[in-house]
C-alpha positions as CSV (number, residue, x, y, z in Angstrom):
1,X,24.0,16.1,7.7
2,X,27.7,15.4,8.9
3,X,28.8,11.8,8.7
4,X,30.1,12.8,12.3
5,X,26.5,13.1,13.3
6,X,25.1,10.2,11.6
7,X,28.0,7.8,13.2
8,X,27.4,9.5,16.8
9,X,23.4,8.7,16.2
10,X,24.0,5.1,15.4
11,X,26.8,4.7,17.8
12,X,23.9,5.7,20.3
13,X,21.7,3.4,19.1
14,X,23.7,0.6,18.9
15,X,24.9,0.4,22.8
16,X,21.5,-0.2,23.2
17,X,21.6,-3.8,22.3
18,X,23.6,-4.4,25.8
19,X,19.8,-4.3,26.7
20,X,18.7,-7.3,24.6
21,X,15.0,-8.4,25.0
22,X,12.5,-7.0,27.0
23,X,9.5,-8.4,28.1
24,X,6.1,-6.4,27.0
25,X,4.4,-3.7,24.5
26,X,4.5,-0.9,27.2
27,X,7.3,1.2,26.0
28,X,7.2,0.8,22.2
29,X,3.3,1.7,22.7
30,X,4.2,4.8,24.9
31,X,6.9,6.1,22.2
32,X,4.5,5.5,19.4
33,X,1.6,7.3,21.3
34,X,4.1,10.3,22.3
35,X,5.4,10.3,18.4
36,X,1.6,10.5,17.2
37,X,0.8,6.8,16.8
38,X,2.4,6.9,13.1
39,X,1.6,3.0,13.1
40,X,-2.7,4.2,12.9
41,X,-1.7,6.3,9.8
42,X,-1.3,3.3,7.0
43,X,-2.5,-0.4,6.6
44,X,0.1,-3.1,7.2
45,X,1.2,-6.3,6.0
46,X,2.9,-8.3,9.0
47,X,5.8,-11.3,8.0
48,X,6.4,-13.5,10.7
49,X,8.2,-17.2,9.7
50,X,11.2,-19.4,11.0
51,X,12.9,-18.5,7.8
52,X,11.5,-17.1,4.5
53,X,9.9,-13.7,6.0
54,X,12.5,-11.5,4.5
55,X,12.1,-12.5,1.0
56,X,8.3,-12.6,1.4
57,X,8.5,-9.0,3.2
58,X,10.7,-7.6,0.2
59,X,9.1,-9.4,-2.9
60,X,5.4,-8.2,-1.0
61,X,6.6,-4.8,-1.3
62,X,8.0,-4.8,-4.6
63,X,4.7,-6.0,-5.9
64,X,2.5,-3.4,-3.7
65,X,5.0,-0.9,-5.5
66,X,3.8,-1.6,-9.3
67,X,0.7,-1.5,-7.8
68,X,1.0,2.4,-7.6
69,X,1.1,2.5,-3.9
70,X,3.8,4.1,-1.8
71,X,5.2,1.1,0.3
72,X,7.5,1.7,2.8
73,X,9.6,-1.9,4.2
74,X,10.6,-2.5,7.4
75,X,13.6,-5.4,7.4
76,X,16.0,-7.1,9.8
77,X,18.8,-7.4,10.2
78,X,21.0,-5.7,7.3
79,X,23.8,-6.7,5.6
80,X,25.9,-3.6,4.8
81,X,24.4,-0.4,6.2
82,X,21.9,0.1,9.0
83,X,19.7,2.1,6.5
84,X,18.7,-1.1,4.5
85,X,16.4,-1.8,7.3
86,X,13.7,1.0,6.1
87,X,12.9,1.7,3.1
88,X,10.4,3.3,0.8
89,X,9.5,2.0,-2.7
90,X,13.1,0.5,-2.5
91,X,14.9,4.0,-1.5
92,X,17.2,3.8,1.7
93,X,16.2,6.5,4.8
94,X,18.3,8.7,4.5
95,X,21.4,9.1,7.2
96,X,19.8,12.6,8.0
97,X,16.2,11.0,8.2
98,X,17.8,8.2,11.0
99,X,19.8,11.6,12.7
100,X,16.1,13.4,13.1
101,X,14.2,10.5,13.6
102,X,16.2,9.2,16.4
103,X,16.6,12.0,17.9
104,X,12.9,12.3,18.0
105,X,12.4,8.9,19.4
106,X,15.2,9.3,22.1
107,X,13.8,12.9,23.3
108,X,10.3,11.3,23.2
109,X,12.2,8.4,25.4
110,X,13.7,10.8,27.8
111,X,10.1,12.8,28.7
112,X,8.2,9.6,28.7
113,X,11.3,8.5,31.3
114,X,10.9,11.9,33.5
115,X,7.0,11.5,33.5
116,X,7.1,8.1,35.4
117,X,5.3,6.4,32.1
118,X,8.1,3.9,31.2
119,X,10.4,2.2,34.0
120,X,13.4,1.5,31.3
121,X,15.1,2.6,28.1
122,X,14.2,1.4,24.7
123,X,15.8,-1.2,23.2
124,X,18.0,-1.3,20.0
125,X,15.0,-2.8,18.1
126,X,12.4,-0.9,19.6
127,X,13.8,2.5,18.9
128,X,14.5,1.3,15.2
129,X,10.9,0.1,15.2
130,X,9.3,3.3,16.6
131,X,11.9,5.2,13.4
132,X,10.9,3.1,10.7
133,X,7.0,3.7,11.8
134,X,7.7,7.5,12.4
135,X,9.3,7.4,9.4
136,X,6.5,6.0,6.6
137,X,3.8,8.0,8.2
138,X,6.1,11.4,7.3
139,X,6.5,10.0,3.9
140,X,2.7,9.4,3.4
141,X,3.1,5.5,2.4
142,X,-0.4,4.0,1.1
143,X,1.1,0.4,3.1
144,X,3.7,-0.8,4.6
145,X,5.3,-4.0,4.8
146,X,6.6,-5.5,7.9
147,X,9.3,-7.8,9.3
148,X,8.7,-9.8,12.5
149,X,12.0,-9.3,14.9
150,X,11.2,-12.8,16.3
151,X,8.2,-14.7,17.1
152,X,5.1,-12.3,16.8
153,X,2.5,-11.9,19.5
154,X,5.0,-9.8,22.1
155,X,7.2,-8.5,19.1
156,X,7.6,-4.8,19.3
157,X,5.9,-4.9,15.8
158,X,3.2,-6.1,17.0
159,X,1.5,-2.8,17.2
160,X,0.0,-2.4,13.5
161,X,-3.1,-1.9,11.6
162,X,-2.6,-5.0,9.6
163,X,-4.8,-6.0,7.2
164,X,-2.9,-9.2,6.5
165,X,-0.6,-11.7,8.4
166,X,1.8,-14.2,6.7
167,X,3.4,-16.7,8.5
168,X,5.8,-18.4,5.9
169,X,8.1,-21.2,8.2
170,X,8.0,-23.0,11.4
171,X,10.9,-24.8,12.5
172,X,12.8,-25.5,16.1
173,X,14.6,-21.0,16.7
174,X,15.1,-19.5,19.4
175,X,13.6,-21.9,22.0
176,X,15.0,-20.1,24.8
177,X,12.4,-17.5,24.1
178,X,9.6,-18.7,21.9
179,X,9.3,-21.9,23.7
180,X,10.6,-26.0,23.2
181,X,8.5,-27.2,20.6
182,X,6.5,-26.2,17.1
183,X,3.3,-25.8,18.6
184,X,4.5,-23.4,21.4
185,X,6.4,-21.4,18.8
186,X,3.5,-21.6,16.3
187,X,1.4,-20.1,19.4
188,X,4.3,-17.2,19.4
189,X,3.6,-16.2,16.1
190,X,0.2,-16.6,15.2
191,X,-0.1,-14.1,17.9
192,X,0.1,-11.7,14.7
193,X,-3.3,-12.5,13.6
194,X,-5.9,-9.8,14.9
195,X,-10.2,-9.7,13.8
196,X,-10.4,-8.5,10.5
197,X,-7.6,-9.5,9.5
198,X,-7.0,-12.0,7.0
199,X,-3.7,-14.9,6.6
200,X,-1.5,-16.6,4.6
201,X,0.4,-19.8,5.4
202,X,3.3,-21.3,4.1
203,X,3.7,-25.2,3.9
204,X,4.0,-25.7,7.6
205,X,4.6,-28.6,9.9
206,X,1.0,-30.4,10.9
207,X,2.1,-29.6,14.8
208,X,1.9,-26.0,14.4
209,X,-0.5,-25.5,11.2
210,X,-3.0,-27.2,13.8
211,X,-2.2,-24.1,16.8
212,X,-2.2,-21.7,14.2
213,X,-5.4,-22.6,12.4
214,X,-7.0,-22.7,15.8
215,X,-5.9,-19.6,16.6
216,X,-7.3,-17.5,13.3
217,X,-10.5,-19.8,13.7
218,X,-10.6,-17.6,17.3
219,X,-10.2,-14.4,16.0
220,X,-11.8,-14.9,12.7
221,X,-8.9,-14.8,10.6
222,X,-9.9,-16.5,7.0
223,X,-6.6,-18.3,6.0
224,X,-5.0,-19.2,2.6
225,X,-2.5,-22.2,2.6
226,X,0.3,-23.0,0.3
227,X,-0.2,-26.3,-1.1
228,X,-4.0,-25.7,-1.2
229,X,-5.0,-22.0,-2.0
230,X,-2.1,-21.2,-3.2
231,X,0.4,-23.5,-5.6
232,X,3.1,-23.1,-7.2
233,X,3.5,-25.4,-10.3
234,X,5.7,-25.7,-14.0
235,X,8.7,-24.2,-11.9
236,X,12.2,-23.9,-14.7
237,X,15.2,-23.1,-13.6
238,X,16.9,-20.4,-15.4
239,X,20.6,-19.1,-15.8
240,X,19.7,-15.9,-13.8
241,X,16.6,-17.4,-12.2
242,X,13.6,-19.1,-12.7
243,X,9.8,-19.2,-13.6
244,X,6.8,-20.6,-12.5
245,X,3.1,-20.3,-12.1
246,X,0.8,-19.5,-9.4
247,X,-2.5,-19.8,-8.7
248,X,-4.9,-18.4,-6.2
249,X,-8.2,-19.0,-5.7
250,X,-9.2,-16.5,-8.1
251,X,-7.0,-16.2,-10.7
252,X,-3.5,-17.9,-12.2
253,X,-0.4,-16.1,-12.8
254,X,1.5,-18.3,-15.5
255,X,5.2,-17.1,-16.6
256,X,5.8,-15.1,-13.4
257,X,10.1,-14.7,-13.3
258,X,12.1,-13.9,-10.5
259,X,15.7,-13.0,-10.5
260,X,16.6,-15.2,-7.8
261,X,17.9,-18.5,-7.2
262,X,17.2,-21.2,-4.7
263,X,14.7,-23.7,-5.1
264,X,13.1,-22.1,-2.4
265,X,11.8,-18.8,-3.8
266,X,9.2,-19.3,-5.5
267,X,7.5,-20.8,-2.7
268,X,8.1,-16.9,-1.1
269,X,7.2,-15.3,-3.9
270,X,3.9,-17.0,-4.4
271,X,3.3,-16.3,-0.6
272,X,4.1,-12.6,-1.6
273,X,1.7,-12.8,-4.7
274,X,-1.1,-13.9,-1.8
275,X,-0.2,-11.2,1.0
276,X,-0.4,-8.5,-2.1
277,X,-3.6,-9.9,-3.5
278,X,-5.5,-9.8,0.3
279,X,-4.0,-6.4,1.1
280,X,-5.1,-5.3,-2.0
281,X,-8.8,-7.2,-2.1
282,X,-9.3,-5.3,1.1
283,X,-9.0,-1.9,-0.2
284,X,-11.4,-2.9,-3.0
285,X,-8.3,-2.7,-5.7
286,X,-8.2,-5.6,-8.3
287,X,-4.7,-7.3,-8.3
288,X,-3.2,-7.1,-11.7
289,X,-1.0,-9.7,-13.2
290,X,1.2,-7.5,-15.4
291,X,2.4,-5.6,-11.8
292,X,2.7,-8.5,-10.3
293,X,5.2,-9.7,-12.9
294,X,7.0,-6.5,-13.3
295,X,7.3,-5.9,-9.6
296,X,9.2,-9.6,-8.8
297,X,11.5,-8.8,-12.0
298,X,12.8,-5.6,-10.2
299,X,13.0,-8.1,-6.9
300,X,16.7,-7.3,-5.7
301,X,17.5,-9.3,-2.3
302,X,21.3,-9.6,-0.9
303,X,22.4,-13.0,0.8
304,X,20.3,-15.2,-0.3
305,X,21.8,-18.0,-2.6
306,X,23.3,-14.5,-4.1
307,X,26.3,-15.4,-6.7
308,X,28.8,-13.1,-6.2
309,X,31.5,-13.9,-8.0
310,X,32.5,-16.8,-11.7
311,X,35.3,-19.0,-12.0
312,X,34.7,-20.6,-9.2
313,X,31.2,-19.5,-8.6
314,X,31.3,-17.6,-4.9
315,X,27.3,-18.0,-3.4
316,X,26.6,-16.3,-0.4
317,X,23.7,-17.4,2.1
318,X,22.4,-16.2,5.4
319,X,21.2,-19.8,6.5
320,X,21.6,-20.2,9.7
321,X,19.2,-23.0,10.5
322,X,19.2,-26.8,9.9
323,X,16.5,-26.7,7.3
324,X,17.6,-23.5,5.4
325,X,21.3,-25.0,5.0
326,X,19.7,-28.0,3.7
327,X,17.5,-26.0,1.4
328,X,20.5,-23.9,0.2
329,X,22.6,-27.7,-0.5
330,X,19.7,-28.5,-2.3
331,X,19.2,-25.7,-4.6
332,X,23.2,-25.7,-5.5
333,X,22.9,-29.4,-6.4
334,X,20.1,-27.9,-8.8
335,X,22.2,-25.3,-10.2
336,X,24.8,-27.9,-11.1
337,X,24.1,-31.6,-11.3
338,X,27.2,-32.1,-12.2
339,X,29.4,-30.4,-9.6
340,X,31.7,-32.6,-7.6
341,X,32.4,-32.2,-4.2
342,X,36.3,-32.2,-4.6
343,X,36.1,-28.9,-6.2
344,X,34.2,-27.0,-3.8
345,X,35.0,-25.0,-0.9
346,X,32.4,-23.5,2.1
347,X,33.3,-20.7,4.2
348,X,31.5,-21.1,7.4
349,X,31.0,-19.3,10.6
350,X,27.8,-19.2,13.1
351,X,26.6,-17.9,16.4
352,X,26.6,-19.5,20.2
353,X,22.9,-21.4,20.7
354,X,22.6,-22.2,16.7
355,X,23.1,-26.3,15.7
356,X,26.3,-26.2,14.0
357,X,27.0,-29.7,14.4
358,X,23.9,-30.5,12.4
359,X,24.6,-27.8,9.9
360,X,28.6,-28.6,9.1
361,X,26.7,-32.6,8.6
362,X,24.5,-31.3,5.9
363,X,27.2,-29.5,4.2
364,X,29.6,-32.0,4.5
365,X,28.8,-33.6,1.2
366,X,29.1,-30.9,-0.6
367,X,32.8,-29.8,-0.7
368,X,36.0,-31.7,0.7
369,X,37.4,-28.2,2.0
370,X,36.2,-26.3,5.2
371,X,37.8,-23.2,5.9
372,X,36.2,-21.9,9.4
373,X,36.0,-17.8,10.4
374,X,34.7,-15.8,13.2
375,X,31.7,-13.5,13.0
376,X,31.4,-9.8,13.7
377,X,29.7,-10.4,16.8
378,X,30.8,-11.3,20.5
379,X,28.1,-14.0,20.2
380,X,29.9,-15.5,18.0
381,X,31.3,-19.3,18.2
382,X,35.6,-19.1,17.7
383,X,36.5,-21.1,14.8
384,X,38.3,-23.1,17.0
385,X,35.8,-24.3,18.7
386,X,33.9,-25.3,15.3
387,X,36.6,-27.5,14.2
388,X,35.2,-30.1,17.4
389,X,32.0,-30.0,15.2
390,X,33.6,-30.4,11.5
391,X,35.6,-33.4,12.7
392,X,35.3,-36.4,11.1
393,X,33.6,-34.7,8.0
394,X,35.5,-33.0,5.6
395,X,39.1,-33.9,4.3
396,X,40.3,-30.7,5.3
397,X,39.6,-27.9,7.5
398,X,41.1,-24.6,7.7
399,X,40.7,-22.0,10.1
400,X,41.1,-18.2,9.2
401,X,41.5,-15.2,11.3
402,X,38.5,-12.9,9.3
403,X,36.2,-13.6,6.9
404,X,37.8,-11.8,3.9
405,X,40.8,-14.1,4.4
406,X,38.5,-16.9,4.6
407,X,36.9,-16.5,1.5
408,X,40.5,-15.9,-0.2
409,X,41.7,-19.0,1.1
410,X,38.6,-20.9,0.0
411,X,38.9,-19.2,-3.3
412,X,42.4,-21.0,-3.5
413,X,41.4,-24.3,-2.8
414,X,38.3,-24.7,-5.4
415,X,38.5,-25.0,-8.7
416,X,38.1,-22.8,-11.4
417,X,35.1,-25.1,-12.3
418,X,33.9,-25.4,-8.8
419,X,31.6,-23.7,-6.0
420,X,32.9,-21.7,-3.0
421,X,29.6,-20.8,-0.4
422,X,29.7,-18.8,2.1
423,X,26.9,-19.4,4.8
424,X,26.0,-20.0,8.5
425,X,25.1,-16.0,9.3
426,X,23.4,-12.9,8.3
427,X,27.0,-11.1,9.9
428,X,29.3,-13.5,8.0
429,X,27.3,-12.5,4.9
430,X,27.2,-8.7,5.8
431,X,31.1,-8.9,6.7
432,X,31.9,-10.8,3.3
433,X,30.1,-7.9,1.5
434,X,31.3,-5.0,3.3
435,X,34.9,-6.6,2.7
436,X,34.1,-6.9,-1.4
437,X,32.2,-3.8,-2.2
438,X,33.7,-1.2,0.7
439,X,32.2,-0.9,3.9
440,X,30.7,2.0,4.0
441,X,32.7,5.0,5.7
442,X,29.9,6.3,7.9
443,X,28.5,3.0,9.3
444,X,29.8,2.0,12.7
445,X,31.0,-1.2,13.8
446,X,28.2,-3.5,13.4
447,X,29.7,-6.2,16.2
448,X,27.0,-7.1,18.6
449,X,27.9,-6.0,22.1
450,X,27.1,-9.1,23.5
451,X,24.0,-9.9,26.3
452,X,23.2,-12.8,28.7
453,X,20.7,-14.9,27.8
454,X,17.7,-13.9,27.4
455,X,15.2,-15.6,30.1
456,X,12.7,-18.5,28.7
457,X,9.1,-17.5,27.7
458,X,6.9,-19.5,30.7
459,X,3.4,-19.8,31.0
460,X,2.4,-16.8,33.3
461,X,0.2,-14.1,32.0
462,X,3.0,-11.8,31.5
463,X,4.2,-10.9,28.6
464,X,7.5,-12.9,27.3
465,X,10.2,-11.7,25.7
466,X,10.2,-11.1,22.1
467,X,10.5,-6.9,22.6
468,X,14.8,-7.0,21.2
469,X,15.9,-8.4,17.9
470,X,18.0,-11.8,18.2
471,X,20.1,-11.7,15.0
């Protein structure tokens, strides 16, 4: 397969998010039934959250994996290469696997189209939806694992055989489209819980637990909590890590290690160690503690409280939210008690509709220098325009023409025995990493194209929009 080919396939594909969100399940039904309903050919696991869901998605997989099944993984968005968004048992599809599959999808598109049985295109994250689906079903997986675009019950995922729902967050996201408040956004994404089904809850606001509990209590879905079913306790902090024990209603997992930092993780993980234990209860196949441990040891997730670089230490986050930049200030405080805010550096940059005012505030006490960047995305908010928000709040801020340089200058102004993080979104991330380790040659320009604004949710009887991907 040319890299020609591969680039003109995504370079296809990725016009289409000039489409953004469309309302419904019509077309990414009618594309799945023309491609064989792959979806019917393998049990599911189905992530929704605020924040959390990737981690719980990949560490869920990971442990299905030393389980002996084939588990294919179905992300978003990625950091460096389109291809990171499916995978099975932790292998990339392939660029000629996206060429055929796409083409599959888009010729599927184009006589569903001529028959009158869809009134409009696919969008970007329908068609990759429709190839990661296609995609495990021709690779035989025994279960997939599945990551919530955004909100859940109109989501183009939302079309699975799950056998178990997880919904680890709930915070104020995307309002525009999932609704003003916790407990209409809880009602978004509990929309993932089907009879027969069973769930898993992380440690969620009161508001929305209530919705959701009523919800599974409606279609029979038997619910473990975090906090209650499931707890975490004896949790060390390690150089390259940390462990902790969980335990479930039927068993206790003492010693289990992840690779990862942020105080934050083993929360997921112990939601992971749940989602595998119920998937695997309902095939009749006893969950066994050694996998468990050797599948979160292999664990390998970019962006998230990832040290990339010593002397000064260089974190990278995707937070992008209030509460996961105050998580992520949190869990570097824990790293290093001792760390003063004079030798520190952030590297910031965010998208239009996200609360950067509140964000820059929470960071503000943790490094006197600012150094502000643009985003790979036409979404993006001009550094510029930050600086109104950072005012007042850190000694100095600096504002850079690209990421890379950004970094470089931040990297300047710490000290050797300080902290530079990058965070404030998944692009700034991605472009930091591309810039690092060499974007790779075949991947087109991951810049968003842009939209309008997606239209708010309602209360008719139509289904709202949750069909695109907002990244």
């Amino acid at each position: 397969m040319s890299t020609d080919a591969y680039r003109a396939t995504l370079g296809e594909l990725f016009r289409r998010r000039r489409f953004g969100i469309r309302p419904g399940l019509d077309v990414i039904s009618a594309l799945l039934e023309a491609l064989e309903a792959p979806q019917r050919s393998f049990p599911a696991v189905h992530v929704t959250g605020s924040k959390g869901k990737g981690s719980v998605s990949a560490m869920t997989q990971t442990i299905l994996s030393a389980h002996g099944l084939r588990t294919g993984l179905f992300i978003s968005p990625h950091l460096v290469s389109y291809r990171e968004r499916i995978q099975v048992d932790g292998r990339e599809i392939s660029p000629a696997e996206v060429v055929r599959g796409l083409d599959r999808i888009l010729g599927a598109e184009r006589t569903l189209r001529r028959g009158g049985r869809i009134e409009r295109d696919a969008t970007f994250f329908e068609c990759t939806t429709a190839l990661a689906l296609d995609h495990f079903a021709r690779a035989h997986v025994d279960a997939a694992v599945i990551e919530v675009g955004i909100g859940g019950r109109w989501d183009a995922t939302n079309i699975l055989a799950s056998r178990v729902g997880v919904i680890s967050t709930l915070e104020l996201e995307h309002t525009e489209i999932l609704g003003p408040t916790i407990a209409a956004i809880a009602r978004e994404k509990s929309g993932i819980f089907h009879a027969g089904m069973t769930g898993v809850l992380g440690d969620l606001p009161a508001e929305g637990r209530a919705v959701i509990e009523a919800f599974a209590s409606e279609k029979v879905v038997a619910l473990w909590h975090l906090g209650r079913e499931v707890r975490v306790e004896n949790r060390e902090l390690r150089p390259e890590g940390q462990t902790f024990d969980v335990h479930l209603p039927a068993v206790t997992l003492t010693g289990v290690r992840i690779p990862l930092l942020g105080r934050f993780q083993p929360a997921n993980a112990a939601l992971a160690i749940a989602a595998a234990a119920r998937f695997l209860e309902s095939s009749s196949t006893r969950m066994d503690g050694a996998s468990v441990r050797k599948g979160l040891r292999s664990i390998h997730w970019r962006g998230r409280m990832e040290r990339i670089a010593r002397r000064p230490d260089v974190y990278v986050d995707v937070a992008h939210t209030p509460e996961s930049v105050r998580a992520v200030t949190q869990s570097l405080a824990e790293i290093d008690p001792a760390m003063d805010a004079l030798d520190n550096a952030i590297v910031f940059g965010c998208l239009l509709g996200k609360d950067a005012g509140t964000m820059l505030s929470t960071l503000s006490d943790l490094a006197r220098t600012l150094v502000l960047v643009p985003v790979g995305s036409e979404r993006g908010i001009d550094p510029a325009a930050l600086k109104v928000f950072a005012a007042g709040r850190f000694p100095i801020v600096v504002v850079a023409p690209s990421a890379p340089e950004g970094l470089r200058l931040a990297r300047a102004a710490a000290s050797r025995e300080g902290v530079v993080l990058v965070t404030g979104s998944d692009y700034l991330v991605g472009d930091i990493l591309r810039s690092l380790e060499g974007d790779a040659s075949e991947e087109p320009d991951l810049s968003d194209p842009g939209r309008g604004p997606p239209p708010a949710l309602g209360n008719s009887a139509s289904p709202p929009l949750a069909n695109g991907r907002i990244r």
